[in-house]
N, C-alpha and C positions, 0 to 999 in steps of 0.2 A: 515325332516326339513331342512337339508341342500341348497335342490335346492329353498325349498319356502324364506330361508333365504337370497340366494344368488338371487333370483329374486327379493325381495323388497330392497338391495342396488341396484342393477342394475337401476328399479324403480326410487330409488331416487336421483340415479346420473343423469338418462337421466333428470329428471325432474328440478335438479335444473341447471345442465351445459346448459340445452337448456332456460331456465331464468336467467341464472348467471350476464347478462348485466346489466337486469331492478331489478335485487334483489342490484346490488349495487347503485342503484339510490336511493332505499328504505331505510327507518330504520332498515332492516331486513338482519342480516349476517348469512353468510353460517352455521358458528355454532349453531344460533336459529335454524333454520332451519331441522339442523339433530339430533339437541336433543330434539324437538318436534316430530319429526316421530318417534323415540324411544320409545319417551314416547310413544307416539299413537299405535304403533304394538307390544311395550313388553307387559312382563309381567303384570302391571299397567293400560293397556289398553287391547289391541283385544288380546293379546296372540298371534299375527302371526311369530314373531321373537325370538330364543333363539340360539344366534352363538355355547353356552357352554362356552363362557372363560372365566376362572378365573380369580380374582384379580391381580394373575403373569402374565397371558397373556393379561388382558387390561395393565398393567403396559408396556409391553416390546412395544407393540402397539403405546402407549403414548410418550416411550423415542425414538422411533425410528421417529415417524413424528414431535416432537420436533428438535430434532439433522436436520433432515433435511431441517425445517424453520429455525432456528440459522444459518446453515448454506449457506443457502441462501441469509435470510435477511442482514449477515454479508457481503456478496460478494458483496453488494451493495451500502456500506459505502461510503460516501463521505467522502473520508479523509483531503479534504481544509477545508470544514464545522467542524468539528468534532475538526481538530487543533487548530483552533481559537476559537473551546466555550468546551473544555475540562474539562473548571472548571465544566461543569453542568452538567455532568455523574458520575465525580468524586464527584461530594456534592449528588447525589442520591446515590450512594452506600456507600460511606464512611462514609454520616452522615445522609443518610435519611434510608438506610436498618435498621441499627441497631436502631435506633428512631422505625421503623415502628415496628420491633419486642417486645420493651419496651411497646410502648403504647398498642399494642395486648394484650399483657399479664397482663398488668392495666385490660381492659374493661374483660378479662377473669376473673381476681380475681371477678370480680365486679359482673360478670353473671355466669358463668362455676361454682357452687360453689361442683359439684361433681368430679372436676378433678383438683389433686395434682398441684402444684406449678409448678414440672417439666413436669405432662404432659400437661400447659398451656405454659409453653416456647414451648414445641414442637408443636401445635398449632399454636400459635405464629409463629413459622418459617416455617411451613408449607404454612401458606399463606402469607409469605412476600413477597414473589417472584411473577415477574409479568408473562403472558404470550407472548412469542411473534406471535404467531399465531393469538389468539384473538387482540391484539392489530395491527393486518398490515392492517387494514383500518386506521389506523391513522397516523402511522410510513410511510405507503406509498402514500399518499394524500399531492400532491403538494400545496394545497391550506393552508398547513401545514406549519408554519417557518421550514426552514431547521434546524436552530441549535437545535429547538425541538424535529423536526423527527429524527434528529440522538443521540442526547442522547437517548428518549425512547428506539430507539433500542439498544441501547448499556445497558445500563440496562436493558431491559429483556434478554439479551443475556448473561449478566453475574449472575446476581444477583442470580437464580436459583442453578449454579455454588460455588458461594459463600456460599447462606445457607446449602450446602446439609453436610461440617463438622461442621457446627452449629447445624445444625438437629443430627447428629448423635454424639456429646459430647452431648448431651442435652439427646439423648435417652440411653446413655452407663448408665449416669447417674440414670435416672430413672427408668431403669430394674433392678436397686439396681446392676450393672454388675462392676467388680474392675476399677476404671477409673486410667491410669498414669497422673504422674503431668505434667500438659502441655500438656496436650491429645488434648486441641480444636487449641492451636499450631502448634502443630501434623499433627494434620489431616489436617490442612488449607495449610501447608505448601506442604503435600502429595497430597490434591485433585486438589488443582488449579496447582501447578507446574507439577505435572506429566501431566495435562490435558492439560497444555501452550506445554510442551516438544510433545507431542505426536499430537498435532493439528499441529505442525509447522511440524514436520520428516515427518509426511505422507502427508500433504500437498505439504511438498517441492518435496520428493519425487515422488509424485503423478503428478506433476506440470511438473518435468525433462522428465518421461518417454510420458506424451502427447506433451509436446512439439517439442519430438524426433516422436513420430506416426504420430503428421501434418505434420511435414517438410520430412518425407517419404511416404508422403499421403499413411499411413496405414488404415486410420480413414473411415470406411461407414457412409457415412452420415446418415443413418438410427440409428447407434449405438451412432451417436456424443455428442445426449447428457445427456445417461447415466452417464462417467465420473462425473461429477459434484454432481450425488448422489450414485453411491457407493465413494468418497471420501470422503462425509458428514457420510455416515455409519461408513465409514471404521477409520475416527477421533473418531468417538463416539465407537464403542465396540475395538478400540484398546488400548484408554486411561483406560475404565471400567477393561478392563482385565490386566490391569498394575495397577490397582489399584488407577486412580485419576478419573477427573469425563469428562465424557463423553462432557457434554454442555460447558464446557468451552472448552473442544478441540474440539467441532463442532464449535464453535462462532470464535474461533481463527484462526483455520482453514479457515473457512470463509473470515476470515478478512484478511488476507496473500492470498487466491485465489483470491481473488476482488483486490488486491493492483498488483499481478503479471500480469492479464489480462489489467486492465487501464495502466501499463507503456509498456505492448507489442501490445498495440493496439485492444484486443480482442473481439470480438462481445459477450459482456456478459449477453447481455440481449437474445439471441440465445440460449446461453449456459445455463442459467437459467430457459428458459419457463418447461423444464423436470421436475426440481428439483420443481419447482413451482408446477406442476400439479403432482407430484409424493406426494408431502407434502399436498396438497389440497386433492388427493384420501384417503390418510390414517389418514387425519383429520376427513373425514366424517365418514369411519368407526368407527373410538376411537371413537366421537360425537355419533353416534348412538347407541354404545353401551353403552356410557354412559348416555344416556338417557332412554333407554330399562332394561337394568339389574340392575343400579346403583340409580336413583334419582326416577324411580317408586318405587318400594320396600322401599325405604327410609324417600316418604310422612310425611307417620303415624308416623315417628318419628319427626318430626320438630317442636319441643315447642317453646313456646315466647322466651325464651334465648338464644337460637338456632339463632333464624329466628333475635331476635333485634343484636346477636354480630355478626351476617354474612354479614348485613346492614353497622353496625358497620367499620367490617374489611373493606369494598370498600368505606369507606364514612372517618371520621373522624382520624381512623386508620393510615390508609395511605396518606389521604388529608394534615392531621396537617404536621407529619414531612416533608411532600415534602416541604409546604409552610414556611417552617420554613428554612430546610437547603437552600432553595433557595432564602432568605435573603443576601440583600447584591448585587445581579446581578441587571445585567439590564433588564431582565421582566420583564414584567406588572405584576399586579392584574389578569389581566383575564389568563391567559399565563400559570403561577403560580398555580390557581386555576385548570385549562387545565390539565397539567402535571401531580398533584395530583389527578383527578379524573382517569386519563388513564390509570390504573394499575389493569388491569384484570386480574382476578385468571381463570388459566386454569391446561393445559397439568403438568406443575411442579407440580401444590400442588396435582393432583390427582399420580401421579409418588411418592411425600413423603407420602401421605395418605396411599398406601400399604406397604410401607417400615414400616409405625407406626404400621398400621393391625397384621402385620405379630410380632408384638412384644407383642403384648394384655398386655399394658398396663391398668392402675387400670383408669377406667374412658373414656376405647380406646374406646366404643360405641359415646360418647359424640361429643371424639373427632373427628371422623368419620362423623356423621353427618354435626357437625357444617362444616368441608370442604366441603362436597357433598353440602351443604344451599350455603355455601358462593360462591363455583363454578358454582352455578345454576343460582342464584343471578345475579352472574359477566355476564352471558351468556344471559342474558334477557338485562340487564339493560344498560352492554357497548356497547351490539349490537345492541340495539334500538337508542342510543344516541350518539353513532360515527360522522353519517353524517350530523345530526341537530348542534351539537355541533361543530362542523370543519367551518364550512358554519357562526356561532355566531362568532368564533375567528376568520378568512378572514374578516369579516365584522367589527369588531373591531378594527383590524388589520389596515383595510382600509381606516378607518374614523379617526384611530388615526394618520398616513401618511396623509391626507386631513388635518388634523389639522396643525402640522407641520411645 
């Protein structure tokens, strides 16, 4: 099975990198794209595909080509843009995260009526968090307002980061497991800061010694632009094994590599295309597998409660609080409306989904599904409506400067 596995990705890389131009003309993104062939040669379908990996290893899969879109998408910050609308990543995490996880758990009481209270908050935080993978057709389309494109990135770059010691106070708790007082404290204080500390040292570090390898033109240009993703690795499983979280020191990381390149002049967009195309290889894998072993097999479970709170979770869920904490700014209606639709569930909630798995909680089928629904959901529906949607707010955009 191995070679017939390893020649239908080969298959569907040659197929879609030799259409990747006219696919993003299309409705149709790269991640529809590899979780339909999934579906088509797993299980579910022809049976021609089975890699074998388990939940851990689509998991490690998942965190690894996450870490290296955060850290990429973050090297690309506009930090003038960003200084000036500040407020508007700070009102999406500060006041629209924890909104979005409330109202989650409203529509779960409401539907979910076989899963406990706690394992509805953990649900709930499972898919607050956005993707930034599935979201960089939006994030990176100039036709985009800047101070939009760079808040969403900045919130899927964190936000992930943030729920993962709300996901786990949320699950200490409902393993019935002894919680300390101030544990979600705790943990906030443990995963984000050791994640900020550990994104900064290895980046700086990592920063010092390339900078001493050009200036003694050590560097083969063949090798040049690996750096840029073992650094992204190397943030991400050096924060993990210190105990904080990985994606906030890939995203910080990031953000410190993209600020030291623009003030020494660095060709970063050179320095990028690797990490870019290293992050796109290993998103088609995770995508097909998740489309092969995870959301075939998973069909027959998807009831109306399922399938209305997954709709739910990308629609009302997350649309209210955006539109709500983003009260007060100067966006529009449509802007507003934009922002809150843009919050695709990918690579994270399937990363917290096996963390929840692996606990078998009372109700963990439910909960399992309803993410697989709502990830599948996200994958159809943000990636048909990307390019239709972008082109409606330009246009908008347009007319309302015509007005003016």
């Amino acid at each position: 099975m191995i070679y017939q596995n390893l020649a239908l990705l080969a298959l569907l890389a040659f197929f879609y990198s030799s259409a990747s131009g006219w696919f993003e003309k299309t409705p149709i993104n790269g991640a529809l794209v590899y979780t339909i062939f999934g579906l088509v040669v797993g299980s579910a379908g022809l049976c021609l595909f089975d890699l074998g990996i388990d939940a851990e290893g689509l998991r490690v899969i998942a965190e690894v080509t996450l870490a290296i879109v955060l850290f990429s998408d973050a090297s690309g910050t506009d930090f003038g843009v960003l200084r000036k609308h500040l407020n508007l990543p700070e009102r999406l995490l500060l006041l629209g995260l924890p909104l979005t996880i409330v109202v989650g758990f409203i529509f779960g009481v409401i539907l979910l009526r076989d899963v406990s209270f706690l394992g509805l908050a953990v649900l709930a935080t499972m898919l607050a968090p956005t993707d930034a993978a599935l979201g960089k057709a939006v994030v990176s389309d100039p036709a985009v307002p800047a101070p939009i494109r760079q808040s969403l990135n900045v919130e899927s770059g964190l936000n992930d980061g943030i729920c993962v010691p709300v996901l786990l106070a949320f699950l200490t708790h409902a393993v019935g497991a002894e919680a300390e007082d101030g544990l979600l404290v705790h943990l906030m204080i443990e995963e984000i800061g050791i994640g900020l500390i550990c994104g900064v040292i290895v980046t700086t570090i990592g920063v010092l010694l390339l900078k001493i390898a050009v200036r003694c033109n050590w560097v083969n240009e063949i090798w040049r632009q690996l750096p840029v993703v073992t650094l992204a690795i190397l943030c991400f499983t050096t924060a993990q094994l210190a105990g904080g979280s990985g994606f906030i020191a890939a995203f910080c990381g990031g953000l410190l590599f993209g600020r030291v390149a623009q003030k020494y002049k660095v060709d970063l967009e050179k320095l990028m295309i690797s990490a870019e195309a290293s992050g796109d290889a290993l998103s088609m894998v995770t995508w097909t597998i998740f489309g092969a072993a995870i959301v075939g097999p998973s069909l027959p479970a998807f009831t109306w409660q399922v399938m209305l709170y997954s709709f739910l979770s990308l629609t009302i869920v997350r649309m209210l609080p955006v539109f709500l904490c983003l009260h007060g700014t100067t966006l529009s209606i449509p802007e507003k409306l934009f922002m809150g639709w843009f919050g695709p569930r990918g690579l994270a909630s399937i990363v917290f989904g096996v963390i929840v798995l692996n606990e078998h909680l009372p109700g963990g089928k439910t909960i399992a599904m309803t993410m697989i629904c709502t990830v599948s959901l996200s994958v159809i529906l943000h990636g048909i409506s990307a390019n239709p949607l972008v082109k409606m707010l330009a246009k908008s955009k347009g007319e309302q400067g015509a007005t003016e």
